[in-house]
PyMOL Python script that loads the backbone (N, CA, C, O; Angstrom):
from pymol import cmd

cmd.read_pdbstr("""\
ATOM      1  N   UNK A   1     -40.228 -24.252 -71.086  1.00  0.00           N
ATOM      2  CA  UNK A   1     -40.188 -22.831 -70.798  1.00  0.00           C
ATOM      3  C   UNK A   1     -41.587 -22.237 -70.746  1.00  0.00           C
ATOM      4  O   UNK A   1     -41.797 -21.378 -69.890  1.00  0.00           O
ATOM      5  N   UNK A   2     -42.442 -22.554 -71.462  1.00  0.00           N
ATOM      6  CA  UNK A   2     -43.800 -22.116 -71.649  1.00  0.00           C
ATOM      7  C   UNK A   2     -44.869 -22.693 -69.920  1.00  0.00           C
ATOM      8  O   UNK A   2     -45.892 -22.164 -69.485  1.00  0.00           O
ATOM      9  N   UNK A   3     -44.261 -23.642 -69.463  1.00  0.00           N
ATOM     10  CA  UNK A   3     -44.816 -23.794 -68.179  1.00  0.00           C
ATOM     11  C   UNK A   3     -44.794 -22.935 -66.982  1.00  0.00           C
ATOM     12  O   UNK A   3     -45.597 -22.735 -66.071  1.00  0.00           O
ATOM     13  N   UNK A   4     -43.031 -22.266 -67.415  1.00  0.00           N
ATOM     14  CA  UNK A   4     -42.741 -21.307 -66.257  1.00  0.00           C
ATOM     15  C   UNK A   4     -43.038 -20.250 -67.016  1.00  0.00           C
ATOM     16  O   UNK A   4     -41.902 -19.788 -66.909  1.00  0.00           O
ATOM     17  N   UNK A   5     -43.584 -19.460 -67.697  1.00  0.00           N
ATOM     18  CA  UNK A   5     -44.304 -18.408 -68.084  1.00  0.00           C
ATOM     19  C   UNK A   5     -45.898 -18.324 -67.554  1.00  0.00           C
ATOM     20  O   UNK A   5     -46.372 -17.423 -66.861  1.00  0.00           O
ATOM     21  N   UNK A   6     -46.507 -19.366 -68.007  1.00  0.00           N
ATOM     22  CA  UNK A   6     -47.535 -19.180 -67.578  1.00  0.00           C
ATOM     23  C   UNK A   6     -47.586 -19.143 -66.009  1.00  0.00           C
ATOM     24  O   UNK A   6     -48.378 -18.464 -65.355  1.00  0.00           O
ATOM     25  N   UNK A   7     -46.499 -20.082 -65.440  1.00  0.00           N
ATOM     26  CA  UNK A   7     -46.654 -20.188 -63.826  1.00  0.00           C
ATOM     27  C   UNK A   7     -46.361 -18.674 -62.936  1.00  0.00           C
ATOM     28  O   UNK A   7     -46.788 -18.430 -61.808  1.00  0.00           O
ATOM     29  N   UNK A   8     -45.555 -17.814 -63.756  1.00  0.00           N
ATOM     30  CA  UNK A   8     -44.962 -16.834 -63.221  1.00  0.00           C
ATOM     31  C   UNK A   8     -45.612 -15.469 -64.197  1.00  0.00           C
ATOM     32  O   UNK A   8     -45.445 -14.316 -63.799  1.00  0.00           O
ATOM     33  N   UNK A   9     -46.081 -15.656 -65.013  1.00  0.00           N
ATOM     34  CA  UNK A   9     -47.749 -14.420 -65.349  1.00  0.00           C
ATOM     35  C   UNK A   9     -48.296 -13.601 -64.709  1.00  0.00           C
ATOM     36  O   UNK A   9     -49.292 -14.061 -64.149  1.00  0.00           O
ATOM     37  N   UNK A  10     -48.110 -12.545 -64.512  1.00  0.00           N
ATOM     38  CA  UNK A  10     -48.966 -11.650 -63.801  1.00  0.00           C
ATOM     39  C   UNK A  10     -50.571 -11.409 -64.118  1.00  0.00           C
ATOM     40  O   UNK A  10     -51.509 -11.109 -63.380  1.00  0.00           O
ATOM     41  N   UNK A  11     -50.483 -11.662 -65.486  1.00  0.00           N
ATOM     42  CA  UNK A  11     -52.205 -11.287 -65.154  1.00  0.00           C
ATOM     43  C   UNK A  11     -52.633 -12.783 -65.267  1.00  0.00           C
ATOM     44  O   UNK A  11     -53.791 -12.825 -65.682  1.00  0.00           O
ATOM     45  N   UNK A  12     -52.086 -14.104 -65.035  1.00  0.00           N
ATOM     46  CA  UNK A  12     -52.635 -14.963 -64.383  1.00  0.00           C
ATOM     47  C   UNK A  12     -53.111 -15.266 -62.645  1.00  0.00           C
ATOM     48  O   UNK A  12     -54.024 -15.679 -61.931  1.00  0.00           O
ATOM     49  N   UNK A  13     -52.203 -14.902 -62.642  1.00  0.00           N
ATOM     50  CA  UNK A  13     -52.182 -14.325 -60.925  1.00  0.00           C
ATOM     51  C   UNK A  13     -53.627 -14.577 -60.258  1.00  0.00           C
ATOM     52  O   UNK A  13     -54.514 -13.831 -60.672  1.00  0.00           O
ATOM     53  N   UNK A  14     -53.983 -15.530 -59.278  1.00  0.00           N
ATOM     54  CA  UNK A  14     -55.350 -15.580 -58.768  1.00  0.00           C
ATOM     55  C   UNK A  14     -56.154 -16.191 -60.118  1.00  0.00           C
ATOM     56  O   UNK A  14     -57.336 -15.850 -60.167  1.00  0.00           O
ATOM     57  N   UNK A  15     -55.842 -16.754 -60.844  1.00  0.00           N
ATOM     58  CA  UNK A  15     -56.781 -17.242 -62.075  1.00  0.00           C
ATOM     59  C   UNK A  15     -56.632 -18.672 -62.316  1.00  0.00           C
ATOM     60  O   UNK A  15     -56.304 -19.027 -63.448  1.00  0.00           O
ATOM     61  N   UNK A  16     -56.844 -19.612 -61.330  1.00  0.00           N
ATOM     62  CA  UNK A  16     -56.759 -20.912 -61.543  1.00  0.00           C
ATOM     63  C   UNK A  16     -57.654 -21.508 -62.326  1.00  0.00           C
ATOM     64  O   UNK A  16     -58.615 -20.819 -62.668  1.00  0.00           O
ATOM     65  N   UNK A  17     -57.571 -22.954 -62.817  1.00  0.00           N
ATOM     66  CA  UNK A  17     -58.496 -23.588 -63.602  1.00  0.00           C
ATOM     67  C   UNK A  17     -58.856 -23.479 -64.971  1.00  0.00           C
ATOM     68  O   UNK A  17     -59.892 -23.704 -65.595  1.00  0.00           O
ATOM     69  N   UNK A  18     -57.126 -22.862 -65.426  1.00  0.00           N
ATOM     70  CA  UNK A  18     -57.235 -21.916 -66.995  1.00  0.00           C
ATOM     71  C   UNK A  18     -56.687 -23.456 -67.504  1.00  0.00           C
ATOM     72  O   UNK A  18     -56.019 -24.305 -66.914  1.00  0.00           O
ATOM     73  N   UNK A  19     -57.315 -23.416 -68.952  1.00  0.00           N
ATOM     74  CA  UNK A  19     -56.729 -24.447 -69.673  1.00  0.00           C
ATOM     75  C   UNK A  19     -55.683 -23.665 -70.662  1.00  0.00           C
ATOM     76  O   UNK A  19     -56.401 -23.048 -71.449  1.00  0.00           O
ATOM     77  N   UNK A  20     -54.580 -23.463 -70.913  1.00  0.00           N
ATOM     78  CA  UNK A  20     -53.423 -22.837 -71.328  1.00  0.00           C
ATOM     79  C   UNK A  20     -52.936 -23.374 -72.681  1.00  0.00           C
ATOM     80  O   UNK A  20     -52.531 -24.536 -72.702  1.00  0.00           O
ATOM     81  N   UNK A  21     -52.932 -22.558 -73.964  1.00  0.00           N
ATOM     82  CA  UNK A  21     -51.890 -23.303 -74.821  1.00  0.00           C
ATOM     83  C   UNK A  21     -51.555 -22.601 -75.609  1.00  0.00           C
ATOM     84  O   UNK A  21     -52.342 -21.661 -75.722  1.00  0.00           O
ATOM     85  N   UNK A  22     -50.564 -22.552 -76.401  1.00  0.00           N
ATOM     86  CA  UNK A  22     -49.519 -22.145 -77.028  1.00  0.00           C
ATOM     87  C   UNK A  22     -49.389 -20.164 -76.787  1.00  0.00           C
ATOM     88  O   UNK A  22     -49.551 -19.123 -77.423  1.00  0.00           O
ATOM     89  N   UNK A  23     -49.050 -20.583 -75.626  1.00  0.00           N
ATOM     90  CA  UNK A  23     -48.647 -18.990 -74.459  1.00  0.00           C
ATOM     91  C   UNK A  23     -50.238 -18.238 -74.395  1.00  0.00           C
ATOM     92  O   UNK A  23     -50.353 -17.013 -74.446  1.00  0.00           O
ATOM     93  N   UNK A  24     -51.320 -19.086 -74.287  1.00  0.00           N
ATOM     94  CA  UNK A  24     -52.410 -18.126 -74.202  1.00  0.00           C
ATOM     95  C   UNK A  24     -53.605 -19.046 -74.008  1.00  0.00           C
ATOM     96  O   UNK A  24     -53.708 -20.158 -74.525  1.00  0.00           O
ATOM     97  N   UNK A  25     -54.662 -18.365 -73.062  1.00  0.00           N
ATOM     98  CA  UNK A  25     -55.809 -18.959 -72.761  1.00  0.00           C
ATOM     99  C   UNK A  25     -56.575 -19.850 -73.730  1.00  0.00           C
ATOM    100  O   UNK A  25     -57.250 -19.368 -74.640  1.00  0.00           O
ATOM    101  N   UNK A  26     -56.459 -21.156 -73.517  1.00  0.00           N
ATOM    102  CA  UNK A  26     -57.290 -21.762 -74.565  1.00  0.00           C
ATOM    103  C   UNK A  26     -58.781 -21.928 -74.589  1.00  0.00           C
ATOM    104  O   UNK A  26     -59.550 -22.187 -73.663  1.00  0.00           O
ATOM    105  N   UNK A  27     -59.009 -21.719 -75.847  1.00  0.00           N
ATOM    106  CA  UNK A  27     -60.817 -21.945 -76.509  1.00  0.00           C
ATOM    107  C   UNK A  27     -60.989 -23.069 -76.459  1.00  0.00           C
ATOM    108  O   UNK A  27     -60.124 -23.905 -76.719  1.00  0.00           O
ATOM    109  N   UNK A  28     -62.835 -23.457 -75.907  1.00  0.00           N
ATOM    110  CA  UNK A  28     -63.442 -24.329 -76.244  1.00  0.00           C
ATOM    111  C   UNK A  28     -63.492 -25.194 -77.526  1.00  0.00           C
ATOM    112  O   UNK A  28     -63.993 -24.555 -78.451  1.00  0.00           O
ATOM    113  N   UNK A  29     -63.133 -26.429 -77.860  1.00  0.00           N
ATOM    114  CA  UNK A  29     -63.359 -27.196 -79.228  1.00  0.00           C
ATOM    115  C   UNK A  29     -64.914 -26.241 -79.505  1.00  0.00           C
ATOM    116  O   UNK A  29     -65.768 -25.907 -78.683  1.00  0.00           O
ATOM    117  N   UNK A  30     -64.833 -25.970 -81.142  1.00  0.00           N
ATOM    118  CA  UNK A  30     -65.723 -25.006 -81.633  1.00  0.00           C
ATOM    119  C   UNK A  30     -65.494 -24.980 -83.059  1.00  0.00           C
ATOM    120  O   UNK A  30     -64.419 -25.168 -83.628  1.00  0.00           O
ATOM    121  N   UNK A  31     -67.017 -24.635 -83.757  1.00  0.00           N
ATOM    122  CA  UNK A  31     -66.157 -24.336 -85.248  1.00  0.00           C
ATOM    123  C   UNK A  31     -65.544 -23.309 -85.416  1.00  0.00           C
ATOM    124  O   UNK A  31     -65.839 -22.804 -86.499  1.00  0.00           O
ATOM    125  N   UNK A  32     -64.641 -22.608 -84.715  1.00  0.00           N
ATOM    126  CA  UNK A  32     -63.590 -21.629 -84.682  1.00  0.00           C
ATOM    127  C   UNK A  32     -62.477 -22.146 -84.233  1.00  0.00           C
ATOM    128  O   UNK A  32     -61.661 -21.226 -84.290  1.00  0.00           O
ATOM    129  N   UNK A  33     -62.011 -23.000 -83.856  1.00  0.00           N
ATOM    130  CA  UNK A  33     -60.969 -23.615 -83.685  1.00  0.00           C
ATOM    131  C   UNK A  33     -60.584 -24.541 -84.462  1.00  0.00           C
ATOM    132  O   UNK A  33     -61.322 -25.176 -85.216  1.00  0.00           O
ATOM    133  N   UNK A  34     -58.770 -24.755 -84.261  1.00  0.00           N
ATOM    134  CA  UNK A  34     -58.425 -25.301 -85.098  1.00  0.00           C
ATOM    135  C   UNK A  34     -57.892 -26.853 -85.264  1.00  0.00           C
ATOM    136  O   UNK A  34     -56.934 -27.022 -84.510  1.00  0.00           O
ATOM    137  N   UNK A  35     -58.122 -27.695 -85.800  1.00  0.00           N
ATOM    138  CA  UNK A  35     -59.186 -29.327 -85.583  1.00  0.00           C
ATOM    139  C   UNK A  35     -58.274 -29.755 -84.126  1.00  0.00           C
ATOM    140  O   UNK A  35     -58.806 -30.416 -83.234  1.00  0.00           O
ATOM    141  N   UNK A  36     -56.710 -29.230 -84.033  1.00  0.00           N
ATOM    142  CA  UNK A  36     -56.087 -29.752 -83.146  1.00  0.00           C
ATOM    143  C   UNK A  36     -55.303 -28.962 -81.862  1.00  0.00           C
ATOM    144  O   UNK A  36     -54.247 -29.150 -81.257  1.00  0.00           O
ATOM    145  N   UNK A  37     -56.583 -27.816 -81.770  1.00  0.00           N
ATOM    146  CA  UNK A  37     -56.129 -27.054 -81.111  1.00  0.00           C
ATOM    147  C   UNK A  37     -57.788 -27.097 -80.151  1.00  0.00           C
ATOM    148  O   UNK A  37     -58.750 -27.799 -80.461  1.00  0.00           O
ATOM    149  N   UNK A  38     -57.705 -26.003 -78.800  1.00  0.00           N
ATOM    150  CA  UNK A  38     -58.891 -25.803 -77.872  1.00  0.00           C
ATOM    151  C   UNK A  38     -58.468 -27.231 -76.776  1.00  0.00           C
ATOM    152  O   UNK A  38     -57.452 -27.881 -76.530  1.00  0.00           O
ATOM    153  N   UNK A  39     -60.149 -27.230 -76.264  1.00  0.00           N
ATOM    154  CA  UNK A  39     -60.123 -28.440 -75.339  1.00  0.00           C
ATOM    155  C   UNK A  39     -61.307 -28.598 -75.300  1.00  0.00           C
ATOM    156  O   UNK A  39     -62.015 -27.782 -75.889  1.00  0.00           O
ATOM    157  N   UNK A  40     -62.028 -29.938 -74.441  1.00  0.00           N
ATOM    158  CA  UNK A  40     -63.426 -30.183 -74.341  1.00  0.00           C
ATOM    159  C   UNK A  40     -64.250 -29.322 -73.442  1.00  0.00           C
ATOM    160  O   UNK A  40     -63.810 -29.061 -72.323  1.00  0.00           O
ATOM    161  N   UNK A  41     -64.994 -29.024 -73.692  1.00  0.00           N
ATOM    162  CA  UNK A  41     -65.696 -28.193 -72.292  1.00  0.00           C
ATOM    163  C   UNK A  41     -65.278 -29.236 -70.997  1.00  0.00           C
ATOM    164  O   UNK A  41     -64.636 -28.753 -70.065  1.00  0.00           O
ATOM    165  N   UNK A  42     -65.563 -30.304 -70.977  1.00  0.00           N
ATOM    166  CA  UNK A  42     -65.404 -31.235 -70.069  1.00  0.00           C
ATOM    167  C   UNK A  42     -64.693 -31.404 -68.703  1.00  0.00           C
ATOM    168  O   UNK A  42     -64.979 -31.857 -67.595  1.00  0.00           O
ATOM    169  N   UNK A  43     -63.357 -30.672 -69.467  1.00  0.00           N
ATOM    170  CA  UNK A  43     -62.230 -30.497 -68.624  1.00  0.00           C
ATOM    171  C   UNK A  43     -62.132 -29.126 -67.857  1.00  0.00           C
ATOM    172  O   UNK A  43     -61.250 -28.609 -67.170  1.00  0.00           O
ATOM    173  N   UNK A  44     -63.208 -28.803 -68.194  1.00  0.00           N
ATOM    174  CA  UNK A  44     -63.101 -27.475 -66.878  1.00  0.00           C
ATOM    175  C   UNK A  44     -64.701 -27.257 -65.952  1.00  0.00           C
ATOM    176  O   UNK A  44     -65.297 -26.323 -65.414  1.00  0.00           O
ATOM    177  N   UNK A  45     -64.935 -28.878 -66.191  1.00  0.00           N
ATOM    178  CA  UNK A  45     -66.052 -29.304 -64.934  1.00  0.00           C
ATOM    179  C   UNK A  45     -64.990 -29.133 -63.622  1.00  0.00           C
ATOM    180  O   UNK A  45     -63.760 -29.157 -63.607  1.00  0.00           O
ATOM    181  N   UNK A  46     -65.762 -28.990 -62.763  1.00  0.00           N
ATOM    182  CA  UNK A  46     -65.115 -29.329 -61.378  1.00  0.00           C
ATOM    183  C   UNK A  46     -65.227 -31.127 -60.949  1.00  0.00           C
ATOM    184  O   UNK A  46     -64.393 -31.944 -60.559  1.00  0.00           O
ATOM    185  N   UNK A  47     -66.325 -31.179 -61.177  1.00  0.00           N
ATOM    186  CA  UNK A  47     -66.440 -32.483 -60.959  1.00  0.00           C
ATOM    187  C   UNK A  47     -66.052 -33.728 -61.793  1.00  0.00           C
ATOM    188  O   UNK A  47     -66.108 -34.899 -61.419  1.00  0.00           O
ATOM    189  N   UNK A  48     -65.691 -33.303 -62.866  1.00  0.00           N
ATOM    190  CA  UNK A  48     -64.997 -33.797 -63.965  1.00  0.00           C
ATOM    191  C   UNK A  48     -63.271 -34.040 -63.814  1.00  0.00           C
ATOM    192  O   UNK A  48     -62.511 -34.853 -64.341  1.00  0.00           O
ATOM    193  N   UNK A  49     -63.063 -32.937 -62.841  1.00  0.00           N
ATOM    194  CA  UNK A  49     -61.835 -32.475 -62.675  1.00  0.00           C
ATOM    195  C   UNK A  49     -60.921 -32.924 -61.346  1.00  0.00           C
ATOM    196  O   UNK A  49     -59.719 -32.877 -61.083  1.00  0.00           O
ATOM    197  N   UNK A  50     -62.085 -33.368 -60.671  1.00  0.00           N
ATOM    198  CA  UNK A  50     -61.860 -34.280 -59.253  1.00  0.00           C
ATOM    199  C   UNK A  50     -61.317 -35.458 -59.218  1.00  0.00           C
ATOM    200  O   UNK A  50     -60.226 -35.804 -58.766  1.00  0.00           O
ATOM    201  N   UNK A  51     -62.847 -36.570 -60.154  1.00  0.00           N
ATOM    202  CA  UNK A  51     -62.687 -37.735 -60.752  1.00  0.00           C
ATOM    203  C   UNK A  51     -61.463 -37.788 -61.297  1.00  0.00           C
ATOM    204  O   UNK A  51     -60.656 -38.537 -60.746  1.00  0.00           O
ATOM    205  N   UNK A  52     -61.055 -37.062 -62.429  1.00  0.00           N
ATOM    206  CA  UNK A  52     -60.121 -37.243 -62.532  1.00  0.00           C
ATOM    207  C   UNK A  52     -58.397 -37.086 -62.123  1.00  0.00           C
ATOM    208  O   UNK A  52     -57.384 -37.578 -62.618  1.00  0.00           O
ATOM    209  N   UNK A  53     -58.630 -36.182 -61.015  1.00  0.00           N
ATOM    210  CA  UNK A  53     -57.236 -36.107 -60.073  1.00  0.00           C
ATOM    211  C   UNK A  53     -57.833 -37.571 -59.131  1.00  0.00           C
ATOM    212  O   UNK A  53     -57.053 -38.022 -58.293  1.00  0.00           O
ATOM    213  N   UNK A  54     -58.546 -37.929 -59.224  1.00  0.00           N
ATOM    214  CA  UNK A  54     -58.405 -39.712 -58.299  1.00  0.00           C
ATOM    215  C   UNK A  54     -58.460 -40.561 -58.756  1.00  0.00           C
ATOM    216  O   UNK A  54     -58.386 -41.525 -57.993  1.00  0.00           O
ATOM    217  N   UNK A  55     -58.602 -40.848 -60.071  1.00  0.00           N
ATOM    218  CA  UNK A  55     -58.442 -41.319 -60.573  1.00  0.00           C
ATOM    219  C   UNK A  55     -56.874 -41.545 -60.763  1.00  0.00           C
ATOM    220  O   UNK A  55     -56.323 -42.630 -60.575  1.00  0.00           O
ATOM    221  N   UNK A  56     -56.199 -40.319 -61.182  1.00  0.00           N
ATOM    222  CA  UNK A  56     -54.742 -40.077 -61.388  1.00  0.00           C
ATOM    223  C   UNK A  56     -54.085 -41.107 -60.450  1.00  0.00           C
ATOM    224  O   UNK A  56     -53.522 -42.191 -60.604  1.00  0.00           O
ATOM    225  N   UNK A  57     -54.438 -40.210 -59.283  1.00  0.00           N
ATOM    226  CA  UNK A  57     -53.996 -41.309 -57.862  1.00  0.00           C
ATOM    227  C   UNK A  57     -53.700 -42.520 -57.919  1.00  0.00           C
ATOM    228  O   UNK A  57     -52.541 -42.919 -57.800  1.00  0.00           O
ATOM    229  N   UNK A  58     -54.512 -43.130 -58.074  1.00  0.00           N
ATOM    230  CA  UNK A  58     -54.824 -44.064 -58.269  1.00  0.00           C
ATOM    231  C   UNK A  58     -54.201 -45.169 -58.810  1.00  0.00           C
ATOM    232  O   UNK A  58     -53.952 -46.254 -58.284  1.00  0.00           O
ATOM    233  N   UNK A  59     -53.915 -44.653 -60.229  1.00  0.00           N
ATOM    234  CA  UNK A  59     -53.131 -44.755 -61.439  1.00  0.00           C
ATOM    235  C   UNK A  59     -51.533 -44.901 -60.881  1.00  0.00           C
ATOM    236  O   UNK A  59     -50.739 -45.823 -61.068  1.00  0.00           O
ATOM    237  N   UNK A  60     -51.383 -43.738 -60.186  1.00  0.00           N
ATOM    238  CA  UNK A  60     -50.005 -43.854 -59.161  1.00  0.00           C
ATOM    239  C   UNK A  60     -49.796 -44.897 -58.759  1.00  0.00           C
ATOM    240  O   UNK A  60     -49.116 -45.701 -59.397  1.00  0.00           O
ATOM    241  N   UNK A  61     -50.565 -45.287 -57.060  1.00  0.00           N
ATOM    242  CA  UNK A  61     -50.383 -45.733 -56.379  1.00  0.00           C
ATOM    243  C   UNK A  61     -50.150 -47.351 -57.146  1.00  0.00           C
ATOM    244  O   UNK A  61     -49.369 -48.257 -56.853  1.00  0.00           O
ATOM    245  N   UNK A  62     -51.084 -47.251 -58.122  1.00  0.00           N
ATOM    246  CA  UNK A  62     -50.914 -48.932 -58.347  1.00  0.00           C
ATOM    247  C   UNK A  62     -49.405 -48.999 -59.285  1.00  0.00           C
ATOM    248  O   UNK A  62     -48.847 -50.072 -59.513  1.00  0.00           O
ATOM    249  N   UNK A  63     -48.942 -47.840 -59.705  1.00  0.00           N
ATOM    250  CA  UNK A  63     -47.708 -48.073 -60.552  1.00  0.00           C
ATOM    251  C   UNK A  63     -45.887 -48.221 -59.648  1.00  0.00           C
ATOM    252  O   UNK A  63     -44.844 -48.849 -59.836  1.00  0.00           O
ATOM    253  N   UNK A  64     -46.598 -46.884 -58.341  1.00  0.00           N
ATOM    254  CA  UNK A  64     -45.209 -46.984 -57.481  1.00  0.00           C
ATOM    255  C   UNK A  64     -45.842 -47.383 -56.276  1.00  0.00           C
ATOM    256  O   UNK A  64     -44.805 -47.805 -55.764  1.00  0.00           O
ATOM    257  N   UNK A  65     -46.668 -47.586 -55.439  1.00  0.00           N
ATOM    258  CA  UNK A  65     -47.341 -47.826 -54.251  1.00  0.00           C
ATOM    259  C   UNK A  65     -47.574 -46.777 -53.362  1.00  0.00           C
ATOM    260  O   UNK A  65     -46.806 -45.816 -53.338  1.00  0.00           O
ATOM    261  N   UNK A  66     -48.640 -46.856 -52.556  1.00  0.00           N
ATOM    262  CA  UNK A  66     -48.858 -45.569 -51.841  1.00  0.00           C
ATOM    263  C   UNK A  66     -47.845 -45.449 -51.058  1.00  0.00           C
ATOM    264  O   UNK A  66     -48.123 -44.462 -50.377  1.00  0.00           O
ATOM    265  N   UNK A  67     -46.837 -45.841 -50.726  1.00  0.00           N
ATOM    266  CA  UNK A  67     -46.027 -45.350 -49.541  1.00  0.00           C
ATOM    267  C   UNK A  67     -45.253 -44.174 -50.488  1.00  0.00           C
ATOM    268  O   UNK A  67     -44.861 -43.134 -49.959  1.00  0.00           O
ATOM    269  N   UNK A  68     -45.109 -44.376 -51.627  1.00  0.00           N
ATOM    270  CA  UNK A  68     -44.387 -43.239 -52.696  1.00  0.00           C
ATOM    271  C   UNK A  68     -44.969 -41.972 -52.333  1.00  0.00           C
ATOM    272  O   UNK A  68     -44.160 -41.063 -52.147  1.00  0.00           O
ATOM    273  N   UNK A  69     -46.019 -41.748 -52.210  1.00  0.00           N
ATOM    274  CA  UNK A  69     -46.846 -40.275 -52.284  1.00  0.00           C
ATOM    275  C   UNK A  69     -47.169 -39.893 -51.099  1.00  0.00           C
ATOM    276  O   UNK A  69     -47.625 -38.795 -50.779  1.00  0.00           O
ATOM    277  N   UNK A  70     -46.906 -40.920 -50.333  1.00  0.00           N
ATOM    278  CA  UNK A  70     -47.068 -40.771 -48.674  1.00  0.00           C
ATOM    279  C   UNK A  70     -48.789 -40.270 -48.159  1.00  0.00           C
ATOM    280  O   UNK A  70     -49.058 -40.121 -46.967  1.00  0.00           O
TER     281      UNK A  70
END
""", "prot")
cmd.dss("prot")
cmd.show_as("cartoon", "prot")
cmd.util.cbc("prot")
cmd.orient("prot")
């Protein structure tokens, strides 16, 4: 349920590339956060963020074959 909230958000609206958690914009790992909560800066490289959608792919294709994803 928390996926289709955030997906259907109005003041998300036009705000891609949010890292999202528990119904609200998540913080950078920091000493303000909590040990198992935030995310790495890492993951909101772009280029960080590429690699790893082809990576993903990848990961796919060798599990169901590319004709799966067409």
């Amino acid at each position: 349920m928390r996926l289709v909230s955030a997906k259907t958000a109005p003041e998300l609206e036009a705000r891609g590339g949010l890292v999202l958690e528990d119904c609200a914009e998540a913080l950078p790992v920091g000493p303000e956060t909590h040990p198992w909560s935030g995310y790495d800066a890492s993951v909101a490289d772009s280029e960080t963020a590429r690699a790893l959608w082809e990576h993903s792919v990848e990961l796919i294709h060798e599990l169901v074959g590319k004709e799966a994803l067409g």
